[in-house]
C-alpha positions as CSV (number, residue, x, y, z in Angstrom):
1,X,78.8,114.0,133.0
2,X,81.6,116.0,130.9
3,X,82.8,114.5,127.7
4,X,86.4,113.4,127.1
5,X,87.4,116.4,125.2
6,X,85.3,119.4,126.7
7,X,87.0,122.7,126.3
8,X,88.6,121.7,123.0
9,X,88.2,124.0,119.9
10,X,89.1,122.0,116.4
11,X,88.4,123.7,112.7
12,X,88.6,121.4,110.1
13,X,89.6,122.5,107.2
14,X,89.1,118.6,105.5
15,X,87.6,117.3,102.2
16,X,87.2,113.7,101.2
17,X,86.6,110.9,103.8
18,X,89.9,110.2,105.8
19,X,90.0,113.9,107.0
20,X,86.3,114.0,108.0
21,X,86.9,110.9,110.0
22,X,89.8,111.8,112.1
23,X,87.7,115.3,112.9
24,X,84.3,113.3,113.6
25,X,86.1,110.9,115.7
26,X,87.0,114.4,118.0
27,X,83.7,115.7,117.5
28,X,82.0,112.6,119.1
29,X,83.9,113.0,122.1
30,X,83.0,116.4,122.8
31,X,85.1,118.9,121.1
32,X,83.5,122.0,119.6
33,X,84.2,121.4,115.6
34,X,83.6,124.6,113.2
35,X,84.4,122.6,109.6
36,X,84.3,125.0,106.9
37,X,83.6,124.5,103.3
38,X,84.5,126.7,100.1
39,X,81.8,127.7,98.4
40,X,80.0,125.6,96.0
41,X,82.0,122.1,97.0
42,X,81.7,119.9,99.7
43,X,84.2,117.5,99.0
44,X,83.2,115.4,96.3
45,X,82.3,112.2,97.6
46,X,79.8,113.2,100.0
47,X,78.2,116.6,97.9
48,X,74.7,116.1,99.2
49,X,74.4,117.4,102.5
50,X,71.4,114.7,103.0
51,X,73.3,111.7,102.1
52,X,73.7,109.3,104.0
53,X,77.5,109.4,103.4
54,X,77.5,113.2,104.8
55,X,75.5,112.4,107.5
56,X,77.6,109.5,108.5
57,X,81.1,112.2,108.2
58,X,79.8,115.4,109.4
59,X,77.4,114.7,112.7
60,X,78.6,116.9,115.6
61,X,79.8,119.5,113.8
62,X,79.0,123.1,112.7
63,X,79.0,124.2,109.3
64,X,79.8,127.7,107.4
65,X,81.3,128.8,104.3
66,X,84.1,130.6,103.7
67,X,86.1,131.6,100.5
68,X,89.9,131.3,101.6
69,X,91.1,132.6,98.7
70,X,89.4,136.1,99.5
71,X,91.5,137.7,101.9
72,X,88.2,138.3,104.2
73,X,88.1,134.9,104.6
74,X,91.5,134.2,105.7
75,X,90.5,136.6,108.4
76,X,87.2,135.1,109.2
77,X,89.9,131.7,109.8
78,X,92.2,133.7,111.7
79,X,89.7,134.9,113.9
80,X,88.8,130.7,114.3
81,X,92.2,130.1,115.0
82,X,92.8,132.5,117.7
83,X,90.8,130.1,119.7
84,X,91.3,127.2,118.7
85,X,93.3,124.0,119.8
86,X,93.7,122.2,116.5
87,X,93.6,122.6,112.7
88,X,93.0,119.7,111.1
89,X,93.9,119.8,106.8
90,X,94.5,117.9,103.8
91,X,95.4,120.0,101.1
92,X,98.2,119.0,99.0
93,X,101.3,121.3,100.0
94,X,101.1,123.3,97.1
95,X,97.3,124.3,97.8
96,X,98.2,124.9,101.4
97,X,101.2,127.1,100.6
98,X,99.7,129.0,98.5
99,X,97.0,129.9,100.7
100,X,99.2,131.1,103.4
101,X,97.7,128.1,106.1
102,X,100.9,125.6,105.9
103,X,101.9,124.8,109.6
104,X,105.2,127.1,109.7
105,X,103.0,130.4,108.7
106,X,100.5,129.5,111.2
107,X,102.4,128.0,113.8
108,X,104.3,131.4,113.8
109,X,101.5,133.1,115.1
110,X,99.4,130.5,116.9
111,X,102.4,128.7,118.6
112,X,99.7,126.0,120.8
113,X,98.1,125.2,117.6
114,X,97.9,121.6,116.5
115,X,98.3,121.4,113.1
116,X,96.9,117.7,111.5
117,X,97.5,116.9,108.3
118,X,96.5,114.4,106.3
119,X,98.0,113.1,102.9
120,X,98.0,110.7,100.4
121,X,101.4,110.2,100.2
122,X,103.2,112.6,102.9
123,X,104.0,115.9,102.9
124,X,107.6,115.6,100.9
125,X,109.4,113.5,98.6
126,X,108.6,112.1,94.9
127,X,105.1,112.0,95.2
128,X,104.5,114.2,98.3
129,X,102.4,116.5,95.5
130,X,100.4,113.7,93.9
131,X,96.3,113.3,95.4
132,X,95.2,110.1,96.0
133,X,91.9,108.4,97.1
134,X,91.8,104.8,98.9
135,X,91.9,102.5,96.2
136,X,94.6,103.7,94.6
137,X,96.9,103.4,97.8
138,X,95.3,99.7,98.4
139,X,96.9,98.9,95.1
140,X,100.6,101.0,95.9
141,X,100.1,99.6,99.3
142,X,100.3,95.9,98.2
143,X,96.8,95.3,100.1
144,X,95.3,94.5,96.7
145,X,97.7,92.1,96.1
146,X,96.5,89.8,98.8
147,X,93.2,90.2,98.6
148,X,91.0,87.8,96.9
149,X,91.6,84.2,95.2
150,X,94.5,83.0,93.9
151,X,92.6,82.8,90.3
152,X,91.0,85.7,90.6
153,X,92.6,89.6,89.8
154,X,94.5,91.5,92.3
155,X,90.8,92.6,94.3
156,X,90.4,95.8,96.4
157,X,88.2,95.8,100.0
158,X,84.8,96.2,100.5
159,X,85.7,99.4,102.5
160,X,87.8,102.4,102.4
161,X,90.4,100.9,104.5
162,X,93.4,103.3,103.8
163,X,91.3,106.3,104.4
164,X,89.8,105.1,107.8
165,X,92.7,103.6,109.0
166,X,94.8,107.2,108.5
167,X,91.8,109.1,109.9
168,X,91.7,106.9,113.2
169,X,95.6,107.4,113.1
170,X,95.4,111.1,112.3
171,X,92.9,111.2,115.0
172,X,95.2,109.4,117.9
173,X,98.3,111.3,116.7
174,X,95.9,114.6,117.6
175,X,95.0,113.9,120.8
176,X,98.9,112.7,121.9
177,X,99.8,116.0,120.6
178,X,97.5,117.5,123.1
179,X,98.5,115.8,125.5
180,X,102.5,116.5,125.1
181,X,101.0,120.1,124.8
182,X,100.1,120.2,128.6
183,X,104.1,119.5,129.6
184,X,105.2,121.9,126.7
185,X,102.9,124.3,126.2
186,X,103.7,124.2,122.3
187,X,101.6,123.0,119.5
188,X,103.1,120.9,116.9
189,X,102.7,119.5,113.5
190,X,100.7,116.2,113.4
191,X,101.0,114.3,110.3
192,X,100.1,111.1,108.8
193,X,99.4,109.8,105.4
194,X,97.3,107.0,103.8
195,X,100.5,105.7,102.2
196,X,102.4,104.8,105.4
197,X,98.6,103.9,107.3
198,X,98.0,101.5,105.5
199,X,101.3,99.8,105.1
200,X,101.1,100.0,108.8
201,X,97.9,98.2,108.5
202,X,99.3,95.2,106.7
203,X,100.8,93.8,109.9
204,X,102.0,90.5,110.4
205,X,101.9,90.8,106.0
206,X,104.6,93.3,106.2
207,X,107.0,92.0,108.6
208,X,107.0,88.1,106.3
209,X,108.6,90.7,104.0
210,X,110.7,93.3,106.0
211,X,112.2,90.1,108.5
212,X,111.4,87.1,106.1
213,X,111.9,88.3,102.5
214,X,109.0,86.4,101.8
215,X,106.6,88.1,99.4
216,X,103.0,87.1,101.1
217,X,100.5,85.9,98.1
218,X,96.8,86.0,97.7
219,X,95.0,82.9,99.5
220,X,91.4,83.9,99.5
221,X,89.6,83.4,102.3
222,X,92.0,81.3,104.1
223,X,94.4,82.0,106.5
224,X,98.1,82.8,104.7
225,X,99.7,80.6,107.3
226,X,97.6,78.4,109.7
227,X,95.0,75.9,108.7
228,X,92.7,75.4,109.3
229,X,91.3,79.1,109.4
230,X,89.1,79.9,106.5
231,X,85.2,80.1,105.2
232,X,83.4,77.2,104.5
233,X,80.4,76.5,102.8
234,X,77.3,75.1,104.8
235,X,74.0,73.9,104.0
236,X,72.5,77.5,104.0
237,X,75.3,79.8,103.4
238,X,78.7,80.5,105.0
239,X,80.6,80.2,107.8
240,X,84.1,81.4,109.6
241,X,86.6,78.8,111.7
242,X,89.3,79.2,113.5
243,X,91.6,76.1,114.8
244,X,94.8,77.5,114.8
245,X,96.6,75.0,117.2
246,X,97.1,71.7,118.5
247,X,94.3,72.3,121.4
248,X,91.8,73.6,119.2
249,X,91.9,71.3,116.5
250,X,91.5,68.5,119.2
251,X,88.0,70.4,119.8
252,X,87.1,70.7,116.8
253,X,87.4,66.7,116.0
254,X,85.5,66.3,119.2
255,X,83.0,68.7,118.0
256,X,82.7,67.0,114.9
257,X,82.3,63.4,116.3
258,X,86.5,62.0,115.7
259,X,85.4,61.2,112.0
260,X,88.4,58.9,111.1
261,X,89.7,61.1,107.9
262,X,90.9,64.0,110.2
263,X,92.9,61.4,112.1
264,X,95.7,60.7,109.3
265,X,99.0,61.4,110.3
266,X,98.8,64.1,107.9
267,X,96.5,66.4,110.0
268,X,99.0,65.8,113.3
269,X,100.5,69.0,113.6
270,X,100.4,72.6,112.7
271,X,103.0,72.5,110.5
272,X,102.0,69.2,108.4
273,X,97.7,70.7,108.7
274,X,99.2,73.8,106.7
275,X,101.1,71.9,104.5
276,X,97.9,70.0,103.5
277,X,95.5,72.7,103.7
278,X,93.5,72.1,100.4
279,X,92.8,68.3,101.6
280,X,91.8,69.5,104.6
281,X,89.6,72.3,103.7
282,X,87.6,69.3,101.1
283,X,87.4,67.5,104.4
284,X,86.2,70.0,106.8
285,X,83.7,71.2,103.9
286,X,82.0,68.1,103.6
287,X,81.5,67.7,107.1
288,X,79.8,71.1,107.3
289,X,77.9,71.4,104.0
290,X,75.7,68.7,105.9
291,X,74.3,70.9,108.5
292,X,73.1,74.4,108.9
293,X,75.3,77.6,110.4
294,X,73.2,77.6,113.2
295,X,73.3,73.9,113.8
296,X,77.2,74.2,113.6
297,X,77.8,77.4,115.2
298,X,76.1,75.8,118.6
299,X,78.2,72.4,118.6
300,X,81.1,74.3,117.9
301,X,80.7,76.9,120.4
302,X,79.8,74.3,122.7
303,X,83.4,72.8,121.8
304,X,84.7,76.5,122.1
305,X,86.0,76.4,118.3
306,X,86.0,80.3,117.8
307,X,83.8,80.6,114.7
308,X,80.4,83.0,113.1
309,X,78.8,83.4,110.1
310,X,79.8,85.4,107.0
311,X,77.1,88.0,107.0
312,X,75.6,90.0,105.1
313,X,75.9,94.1,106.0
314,X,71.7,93.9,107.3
315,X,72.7,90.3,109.2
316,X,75.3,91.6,111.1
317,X,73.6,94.9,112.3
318,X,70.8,92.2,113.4
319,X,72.5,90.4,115.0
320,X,71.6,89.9,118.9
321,X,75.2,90.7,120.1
322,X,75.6,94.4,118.1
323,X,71.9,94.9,119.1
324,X,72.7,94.4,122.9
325,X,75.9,96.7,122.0
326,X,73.7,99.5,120.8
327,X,75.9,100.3,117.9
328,X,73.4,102.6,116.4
329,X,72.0,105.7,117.8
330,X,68.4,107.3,116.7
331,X,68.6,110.9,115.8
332,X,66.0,113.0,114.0
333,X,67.2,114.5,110.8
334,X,65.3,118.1,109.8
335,X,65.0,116.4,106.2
336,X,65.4,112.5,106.7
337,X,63.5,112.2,109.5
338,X,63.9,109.5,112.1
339,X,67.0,107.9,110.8
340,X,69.7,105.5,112.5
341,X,73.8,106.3,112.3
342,X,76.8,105.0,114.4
343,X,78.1,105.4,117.7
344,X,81.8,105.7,118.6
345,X,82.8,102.0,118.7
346,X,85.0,103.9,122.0
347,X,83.5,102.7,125.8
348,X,84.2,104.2,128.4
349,X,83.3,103.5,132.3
350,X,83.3,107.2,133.2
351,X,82.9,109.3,130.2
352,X,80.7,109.3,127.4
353,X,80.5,109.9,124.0
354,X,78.2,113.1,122.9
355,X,74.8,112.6,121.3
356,X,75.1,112.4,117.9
357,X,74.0,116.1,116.3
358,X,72.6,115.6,113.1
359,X,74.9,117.0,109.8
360,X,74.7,120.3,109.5
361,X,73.3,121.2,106.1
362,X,74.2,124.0,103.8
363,X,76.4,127.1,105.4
364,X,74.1,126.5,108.4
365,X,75.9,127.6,111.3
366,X,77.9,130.9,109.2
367,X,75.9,133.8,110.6
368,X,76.3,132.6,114.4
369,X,79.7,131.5,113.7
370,X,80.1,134.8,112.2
371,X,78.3,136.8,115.2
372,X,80.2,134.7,117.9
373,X,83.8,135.9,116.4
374,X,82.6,139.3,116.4
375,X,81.2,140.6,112.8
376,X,78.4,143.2,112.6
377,X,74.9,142.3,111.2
378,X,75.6,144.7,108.1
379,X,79.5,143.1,108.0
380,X,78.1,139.5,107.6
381,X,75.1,140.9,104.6
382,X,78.1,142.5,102.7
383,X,80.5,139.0,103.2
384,X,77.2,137.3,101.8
385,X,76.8,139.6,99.2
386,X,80.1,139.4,97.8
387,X,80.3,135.9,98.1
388,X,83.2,135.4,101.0
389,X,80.9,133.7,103.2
């Protein structure tokens, strides 16, 4: 069985998390990925090659070092670049200019080259210069600004949702570029920024603001317009439920026996059960403190009121469901041994993802990257030796 992306050479050029995703998300399904690292850094948030956050980036891929700032080593990338497909980047323009690898240099001479960038900001205007990492755009974003309780500070997410969101989207905007490239037979300049992902991400958020003008607030864990929708406390911890319309909300009194209280007049629509949302979340919660999750997780999916438990990271990856959906792969690391990482969340019913390839450590692949692009035995020694490679 061939993978999705057989046949397709990508060099990534990336540092930080959002790049690495975008180019792991290629590497899973198939494509042949050379990432390179300048000597003595690795990117910062992932520096040790037997992390768990590296091995988690980097699986799939081959590793060398190369000093682009030495002219040898923007040779040893041109020689990559001569066959490959993509170039995947996020240095800030200035970097990128100044190296001589911006996308109208090499675009000039590798014309089916996909360029992929990826930015904090974009790659012009006021702040097209400025870095950023994902917190800060959460806060410029406006995610942090709904997060969390009303009482509580402006809160950012457990995860790094701007970077993954504009590595997935970095990643799609790659392979549509690919695709265009069969009619065309032209490369083009891919770009996407965390800035503009994750406003994207924001959703139904946004549009209350760009249709509405209604500037959406923090509501914790409660749905900002449809009640009831929310957490709620149980007997032994917590629990998610969604009855966001007439015919669900009939289940879930049935489910809970027709106690009297969720009869009033006030609970009769949508409109009137969002309207008095804090009443009906006191109401809901003293029916469920009562009883266990699992005790109401069966009568309600008996009722089919969607709901599931808040878990903890360990709970859900025990769960029976993501244990039937084999979300994690066994691999054997040379240093960490036996160790579990993720699959691509992607199914397919003809095609599969690769096997996941442990993280390369150190420079490992340079010398046969090195021999395969043509360089001499005594040509690599004196790159090593003067500290190109």
């Amino acid at each position: 069985m061939t993978s999705a992306l057989d046949g397709i050479r990508v060099v990534d050029l990336t540092v930080a998390r959002a790049g690495p995703a975008a180019v792991r998300l290629l590497a899973e399904w198939g494509a042949e990925v050379v990432r390179i690292e300048i000597p003595g850094e690795t990117g910062g948030i992932a520096a040790d090659h037997n992390s768990s956050d590296y091995i988690n980036l980097h699986g799939n891929k081959r590793l060398v070092t190369v000093d682009l700032k030495d002219v040898r080593g923007r040779q040893i990338l041109d020689r990559l670049l001569e066959s490959a497909d993509v170039l995947v980047e996020n240095f800030r323009p200035p970097v990128k200019n100044r190296l001589g690898i911006d996308y109208p240099t090499l675009a000039e001479r590798f014309p089916r080259l996909v360029y992929a960038s990826i930015s904090g900001f974009g790659q012009d205007g006021p702040l097209g210069d400025k870095g950023a990492v994902d917190q800060i755009i959460q806060g410029m974003a406006g995610l942090m600004s709904l997060t969390g309780t009303v009482e509580a500070p402006p809160t950012r997410t457990g995860i790094a949702v701007a970077d993954m969101a504009a590595g997935y989207l970095l990643a799609n905007g790659t392979l549509l570029a690919l695709l265009e490239r069969h009619a065309s037979g032209r490369g083009q300049w891919v770009r996407v920024s965390l800035i503009e992902a994750l406003l994207s991400m924001l959703d139904f958020q946004a549009a209350r603001w760009t249709v509405d003008k209604e500037v959406p607030e923090r509501v914790g864990n409660d749905h900002p317009t449809i009640a009831p929708m929310g957490t709620f406390g149980t007997a032994d911890g917590y629990l998610n439920v969604a009855a966001p319309n007439d015919r669900l909300w009939s289940r879930l009194c049935e489910a809970l026996g027709h106690p009297a209280e969720l009869s009033d007049p006030d609970f009769a629509t949508v409109g009137s059960r969002f309207h008095n949302r804090e009443r009906l979340k006191q109401l809901l919660e003293k029916f469920f403190s009562s009883q266990t999750r699992a005790e109401l997780i069966a009568r309600l999916d008996e009722f089919g009121v969607p709901c599931g438990p808040v878990n903890t990271v360990e709970e859900a990856f025990d769960d029976p469901q993501v244990r039937h959906l084999g979300v994690v792969e066994q691999i054997v690391h040379p240093v960490r041994g036996g160790i579990g990482v993720l699959r691509s969340p992607i199914t397919m019913s003809r095609t599969s993802a690769v096997s996941k390839r442990p993280a390369p450590g150190p420079s490992a692949d340079t010398g046969d990257v090195l021999r395969e692009l043509g360089y001499t035995p005594e040509a690599i020694a004196e790159l090593r030796g003067d500290g190109v490679v």
